[in-house]
C-alpha positions as CSV (number, residue, x, y, z in Angstrom):
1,X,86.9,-20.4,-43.5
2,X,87.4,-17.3,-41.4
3,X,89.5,-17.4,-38.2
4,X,88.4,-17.1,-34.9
5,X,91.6,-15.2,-33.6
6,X,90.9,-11.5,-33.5
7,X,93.8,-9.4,-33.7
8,X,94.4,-5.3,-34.0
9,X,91.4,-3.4,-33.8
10,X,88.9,-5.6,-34.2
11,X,89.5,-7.8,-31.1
12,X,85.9,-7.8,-29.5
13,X,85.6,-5.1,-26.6
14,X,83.8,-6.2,-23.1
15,X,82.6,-3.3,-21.0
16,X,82.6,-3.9,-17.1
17,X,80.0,-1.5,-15.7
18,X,78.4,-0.7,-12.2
19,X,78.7,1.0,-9.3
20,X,80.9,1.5,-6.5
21,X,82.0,-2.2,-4.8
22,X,79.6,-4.2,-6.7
23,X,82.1,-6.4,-7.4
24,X,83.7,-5.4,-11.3
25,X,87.2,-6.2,-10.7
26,X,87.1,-9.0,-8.2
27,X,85.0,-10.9,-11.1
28,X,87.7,-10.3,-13.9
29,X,90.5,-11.1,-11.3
30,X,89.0,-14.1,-10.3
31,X,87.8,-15.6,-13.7
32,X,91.0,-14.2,-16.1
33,X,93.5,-13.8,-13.6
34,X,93.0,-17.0,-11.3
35,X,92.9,-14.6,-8.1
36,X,92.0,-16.6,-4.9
37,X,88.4,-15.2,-4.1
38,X,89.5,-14.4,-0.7
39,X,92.3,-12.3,-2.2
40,X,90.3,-9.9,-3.9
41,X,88.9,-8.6,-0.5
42,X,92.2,-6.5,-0.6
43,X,91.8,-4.8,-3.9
44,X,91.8,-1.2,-4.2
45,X,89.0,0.8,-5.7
46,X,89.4,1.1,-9.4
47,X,90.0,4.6,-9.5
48,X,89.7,4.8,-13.3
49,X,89.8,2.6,-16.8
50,X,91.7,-0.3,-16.7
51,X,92.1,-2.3,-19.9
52,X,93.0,-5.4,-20.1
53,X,94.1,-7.4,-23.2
54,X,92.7,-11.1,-22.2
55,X,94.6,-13.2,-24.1
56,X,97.5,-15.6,-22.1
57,X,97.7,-17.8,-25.2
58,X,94.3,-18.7,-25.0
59,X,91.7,-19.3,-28.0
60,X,89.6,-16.6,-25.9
61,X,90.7,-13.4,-27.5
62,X,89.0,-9.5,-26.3
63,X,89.3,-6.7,-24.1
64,X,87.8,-5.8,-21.0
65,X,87.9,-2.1,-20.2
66,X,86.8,-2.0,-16.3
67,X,85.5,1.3,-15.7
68,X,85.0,3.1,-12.1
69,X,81.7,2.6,-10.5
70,X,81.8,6.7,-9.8
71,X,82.0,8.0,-13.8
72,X,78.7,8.5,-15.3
73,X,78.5,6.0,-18.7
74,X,76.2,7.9,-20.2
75,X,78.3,12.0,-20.2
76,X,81.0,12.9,-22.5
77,X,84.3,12.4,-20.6
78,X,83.7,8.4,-21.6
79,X,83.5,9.3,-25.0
80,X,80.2,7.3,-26.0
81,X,81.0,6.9,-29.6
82,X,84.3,5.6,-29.1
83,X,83.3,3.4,-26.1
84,X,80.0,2.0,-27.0
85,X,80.7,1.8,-30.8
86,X,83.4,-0.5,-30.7
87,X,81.9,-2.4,-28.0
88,X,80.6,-6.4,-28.4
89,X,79.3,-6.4,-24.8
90,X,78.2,-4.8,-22.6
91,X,78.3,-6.2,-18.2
92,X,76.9,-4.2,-15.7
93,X,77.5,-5.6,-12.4
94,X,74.7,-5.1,-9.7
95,X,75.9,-5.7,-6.2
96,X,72.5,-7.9,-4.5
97,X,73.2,-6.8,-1.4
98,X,72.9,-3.4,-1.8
99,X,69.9,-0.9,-2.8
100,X,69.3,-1.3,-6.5
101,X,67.3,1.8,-7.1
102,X,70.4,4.1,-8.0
103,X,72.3,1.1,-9.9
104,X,69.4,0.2,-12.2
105,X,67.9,4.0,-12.8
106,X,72.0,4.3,-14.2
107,X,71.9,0.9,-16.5
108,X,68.8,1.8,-18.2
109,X,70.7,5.6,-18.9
110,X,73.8,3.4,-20.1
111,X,71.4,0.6,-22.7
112,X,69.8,3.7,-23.7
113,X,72.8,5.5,-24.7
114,X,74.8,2.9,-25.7
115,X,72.0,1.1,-27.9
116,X,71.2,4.5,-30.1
117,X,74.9,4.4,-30.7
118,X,75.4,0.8,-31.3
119,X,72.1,-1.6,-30.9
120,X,74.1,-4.8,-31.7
121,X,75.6,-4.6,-28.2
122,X,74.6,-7.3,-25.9
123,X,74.0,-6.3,-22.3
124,X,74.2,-8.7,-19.8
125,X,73.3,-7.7,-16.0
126,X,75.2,-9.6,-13.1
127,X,72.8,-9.9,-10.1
128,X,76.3,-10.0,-8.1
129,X,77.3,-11.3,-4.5
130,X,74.2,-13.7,-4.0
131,X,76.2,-16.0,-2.2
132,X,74.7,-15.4,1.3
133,X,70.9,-15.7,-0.2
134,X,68.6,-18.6,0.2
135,X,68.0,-20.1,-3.2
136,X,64.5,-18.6,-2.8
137,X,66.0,-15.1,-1.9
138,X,67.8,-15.7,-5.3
139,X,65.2,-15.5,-7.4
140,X,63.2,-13.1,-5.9
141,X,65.8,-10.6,-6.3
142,X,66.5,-11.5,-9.8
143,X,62.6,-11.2,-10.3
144,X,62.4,-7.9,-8.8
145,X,65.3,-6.3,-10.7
146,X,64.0,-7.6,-14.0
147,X,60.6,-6.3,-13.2
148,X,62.3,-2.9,-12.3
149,X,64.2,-2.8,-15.3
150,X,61.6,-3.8,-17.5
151,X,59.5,-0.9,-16.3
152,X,62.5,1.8,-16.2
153,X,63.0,0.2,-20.4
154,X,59.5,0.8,-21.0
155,X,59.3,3.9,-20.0
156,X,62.1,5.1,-22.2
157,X,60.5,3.4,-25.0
158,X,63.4,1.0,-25.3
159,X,61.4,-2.3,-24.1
160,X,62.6,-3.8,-27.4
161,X,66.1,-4.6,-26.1
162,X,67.2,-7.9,-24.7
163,X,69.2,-8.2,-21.3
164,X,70.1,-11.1,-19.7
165,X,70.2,-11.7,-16.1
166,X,72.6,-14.0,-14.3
167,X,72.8,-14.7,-10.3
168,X,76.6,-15.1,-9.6
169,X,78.9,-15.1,-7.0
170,X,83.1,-15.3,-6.9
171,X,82.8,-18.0,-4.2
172,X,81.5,-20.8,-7.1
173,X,81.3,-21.4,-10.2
174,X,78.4,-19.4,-11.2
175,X,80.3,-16.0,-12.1
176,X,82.6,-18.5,-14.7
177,X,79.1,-19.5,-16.1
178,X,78.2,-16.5,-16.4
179,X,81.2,-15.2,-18.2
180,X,80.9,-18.5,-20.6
181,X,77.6,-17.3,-21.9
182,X,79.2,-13.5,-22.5
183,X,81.8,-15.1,-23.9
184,X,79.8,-17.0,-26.7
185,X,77.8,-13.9,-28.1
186,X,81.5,-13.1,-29.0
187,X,81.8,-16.3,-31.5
188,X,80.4,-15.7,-34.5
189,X,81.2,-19.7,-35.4
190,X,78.8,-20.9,-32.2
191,X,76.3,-22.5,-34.1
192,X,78.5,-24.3,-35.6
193,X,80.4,-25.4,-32.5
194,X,77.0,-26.4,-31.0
195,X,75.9,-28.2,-34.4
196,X,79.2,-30.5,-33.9
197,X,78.5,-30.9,-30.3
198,X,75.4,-32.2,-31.0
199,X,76.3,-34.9,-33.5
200,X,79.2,-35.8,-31.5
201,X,76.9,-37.0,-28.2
202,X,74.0,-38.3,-30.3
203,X,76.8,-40.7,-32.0
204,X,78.3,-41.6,-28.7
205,X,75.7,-41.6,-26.4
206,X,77.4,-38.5,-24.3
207,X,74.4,-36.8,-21.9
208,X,76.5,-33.8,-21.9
209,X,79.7,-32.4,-23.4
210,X,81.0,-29.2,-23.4
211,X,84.0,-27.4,-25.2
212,X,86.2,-25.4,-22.5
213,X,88.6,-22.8,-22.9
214,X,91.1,-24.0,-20.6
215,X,93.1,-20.8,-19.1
216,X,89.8,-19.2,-18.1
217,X,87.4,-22.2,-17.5
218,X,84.6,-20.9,-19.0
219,X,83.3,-23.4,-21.8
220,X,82.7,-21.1,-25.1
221,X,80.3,-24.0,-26.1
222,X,77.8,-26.8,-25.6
223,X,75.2,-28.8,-27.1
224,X,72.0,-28.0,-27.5
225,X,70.7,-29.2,-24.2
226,X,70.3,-27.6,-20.8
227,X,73.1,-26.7,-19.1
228,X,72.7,-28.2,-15.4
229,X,75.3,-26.3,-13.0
230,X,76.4,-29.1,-11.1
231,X,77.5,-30.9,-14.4
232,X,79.5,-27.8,-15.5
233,X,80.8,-27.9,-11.9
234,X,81.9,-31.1,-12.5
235,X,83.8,-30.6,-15.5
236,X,85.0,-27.2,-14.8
237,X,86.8,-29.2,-11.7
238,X,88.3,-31.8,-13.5
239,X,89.7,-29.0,-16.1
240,X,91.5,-28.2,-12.6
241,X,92.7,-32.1,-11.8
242,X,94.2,-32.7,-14.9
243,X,96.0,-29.4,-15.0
244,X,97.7,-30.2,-11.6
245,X,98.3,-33.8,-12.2
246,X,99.7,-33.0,-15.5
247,X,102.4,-30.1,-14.3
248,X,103.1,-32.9,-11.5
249,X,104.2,-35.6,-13.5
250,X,103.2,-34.2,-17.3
251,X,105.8,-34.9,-20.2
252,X,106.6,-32.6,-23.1
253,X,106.9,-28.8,-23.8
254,X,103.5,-28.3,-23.1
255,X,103.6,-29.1,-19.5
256,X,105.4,-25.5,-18.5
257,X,102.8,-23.0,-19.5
258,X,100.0,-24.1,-16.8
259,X,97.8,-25.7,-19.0
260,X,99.0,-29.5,-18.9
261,X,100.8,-31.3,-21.8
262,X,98.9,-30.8,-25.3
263,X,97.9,-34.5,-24.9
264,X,96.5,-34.7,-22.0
265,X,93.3,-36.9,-22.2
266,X,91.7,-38.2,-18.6
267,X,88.9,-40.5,-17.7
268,X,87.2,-40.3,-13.8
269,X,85.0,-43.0,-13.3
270,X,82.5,-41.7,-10.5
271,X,80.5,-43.9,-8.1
272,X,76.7,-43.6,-9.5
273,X,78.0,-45.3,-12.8
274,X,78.6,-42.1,-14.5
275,X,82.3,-41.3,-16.0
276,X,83.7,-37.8,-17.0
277,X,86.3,-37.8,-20.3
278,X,88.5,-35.6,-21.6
279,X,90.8,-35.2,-24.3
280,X,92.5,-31.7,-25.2
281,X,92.0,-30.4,-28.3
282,X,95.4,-28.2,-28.2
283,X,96.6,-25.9,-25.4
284,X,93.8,-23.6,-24.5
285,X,90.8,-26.0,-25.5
286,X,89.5,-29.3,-24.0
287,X,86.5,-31.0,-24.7
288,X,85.0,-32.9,-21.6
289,X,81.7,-34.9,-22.0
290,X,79.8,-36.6,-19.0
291,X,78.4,-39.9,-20.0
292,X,77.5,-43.6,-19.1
293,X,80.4,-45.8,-17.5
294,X,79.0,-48.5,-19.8
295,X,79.5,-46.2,-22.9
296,X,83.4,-45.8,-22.0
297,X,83.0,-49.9,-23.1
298,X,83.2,-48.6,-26.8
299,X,86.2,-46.5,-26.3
300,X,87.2,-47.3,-29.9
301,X,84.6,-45.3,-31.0
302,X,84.7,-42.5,-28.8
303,X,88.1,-42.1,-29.6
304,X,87.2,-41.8,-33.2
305,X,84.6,-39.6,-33.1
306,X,86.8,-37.3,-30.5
307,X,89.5,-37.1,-33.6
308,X,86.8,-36.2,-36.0
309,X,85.6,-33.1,-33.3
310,X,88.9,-32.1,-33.1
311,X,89.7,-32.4,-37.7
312,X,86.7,-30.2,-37.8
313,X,87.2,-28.0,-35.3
314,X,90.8,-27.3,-36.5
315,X,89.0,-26.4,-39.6
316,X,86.8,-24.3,-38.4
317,X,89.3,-21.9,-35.9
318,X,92.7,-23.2,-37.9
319,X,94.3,-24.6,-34.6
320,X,97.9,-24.5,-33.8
321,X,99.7,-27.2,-31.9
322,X,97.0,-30.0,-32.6
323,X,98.0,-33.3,-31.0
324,X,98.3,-35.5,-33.5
């Protein structure tokens, strides 16, 4: 079985495009780098590449080489060949508020350059800074620059490639959601992942479960059905209870590295007769399902099948530190 941990050079490479302010650096600060929002309104400019090794002894292993929003992606002082054909991803930030024309004509200059050079590259557009917009305002935008771009593709003959649009914003949880589906084009075993996802809840009656990387709170997987924000909100916040609670009043070695003991399991009963569970699969992983309060009844069997998860996902990514 092959291992998920990517070491030397063939760690997966993330490319954070766009221009000027729309927003590239506060994102990575935020989601990798657990920056207050508010503190990012006193970052600097990038004034040229920054790479950043994202690691911090989490299961979520690439690189993110933030460029400046003023160099031209497409000329030779980036070096396409080097950049784009090493590259898994590829984000281009596009700041909502701000006039698109400019930012898009450049991102369909970029996908066309970087997909003759490497067309397994995903590209994944964040309609950034949408946290002032009425949901309706939302999704015209979003509508408007995928029309746009679809049009600027066509013309270059390059309608063929897939991009994927998110609305995000630093202020929620959408930008971690966002990052969580980047994130999974870079796991090769996620059909797998959601294949054990989906036997886990249909043998436990779970109505959701999801598989979170724990430094970054962004889930690398989920079962096969739709992903309803407010329930990833839910469990991304309870990622953030147990975390405290556990460097409170957590025993054991693995309480000093911010991520809670390596056994830390919680249950939060809520008052509509729902109950959010978690156990923690090792240090950077936790699994937390959503599910019935009357389900958490057969506890003997959840706990089984939770052991079983983690056996095979151990098997599948060779785990350190499993909780026994």
């Amino acid at each position: 079985m092959a291992s998920a941990r990517h070491d030397g050079p063939s760690t997966p490479r993330v490319l954070l495009m766009g221009a000027r302010r729309a927003g590239k650096s506060s994102i990575q600060k935020v989601v990798f780098h657990k920056m207050s929002p508010h503190e990012t309104l006193f970052l600097e400019p990038t004034n040229k590449l920054v790479k950043n090794d994202i690691a911090n002894s989490s299961f979520v292993q690439f690189e993110v080489w933030d460029f400046p929003g003023h160099v031209d992606t497409t000329s030779a002082a980036v070096k396409p060949e080097l950049t784009f054909g090493g590259c898994s991803a590829l984000v281009w930030v596009i700041d909502a508020q701000d006039d698109h024309a400019e930012a898009l004509a450049r991102l369909q200059a970029t996908i066309g350059t970087a997909y003759r050079i490497n067309p397994s590259i995903v590209f994944e557009v964040l309609v950034h800074k949408v946290d002032s917009f009425s949901e309706d305002q939302r999704i015209e935008c979003q509508r408007e620059l995928q029309a746009h771009l679809s049009e600027e593709l066509t013309a270059a003959r390059l309608q063929h490639v897939k991009v994927n649009f998110h609305l995000t914003s630093i202020y929620d949880h959408s930008v971690f959601e966002a990052f969580s589906k980047v994130v999974q084009q870079l796991i090769p075993q996620l059909p797998t992942l959601e294949s054990l996802l989906d036997i886990l809840v249909a043998s436990c009656r779970i109505e959701k479960a999801f598989l979170f990387d724990v430094v970054s709170k962004i889930y690398i997987a989920t079962d096969s059905s739709l992903v309803d924000m407010q329930s990833y909100e839910l469990c991304a916040d309870m990622i953030d209870v147990v975390i405290d609670v556990s460097c409170i009043y957590g025993l054991g070695e693995g309480a000093d590295d911010g991520t809670g003991s390596t056994a830390s399991n919680c249950v939060i009963t809520l008052n509509n007769g729902t109950a959010l569970f978690l156990r923690e699969m090792n240090r950077s992983l936790a699994l937390v399902c959503i599910l019935k309060e009357s389900v958490m009844q057969q506890q003997g069997l959840l706990e089984y099948n939770c052991a079983s998860f983690r056996k095979a996902l151990g098997e599948l990514f060779r785990l350190p530190n499993q909780p026994k």
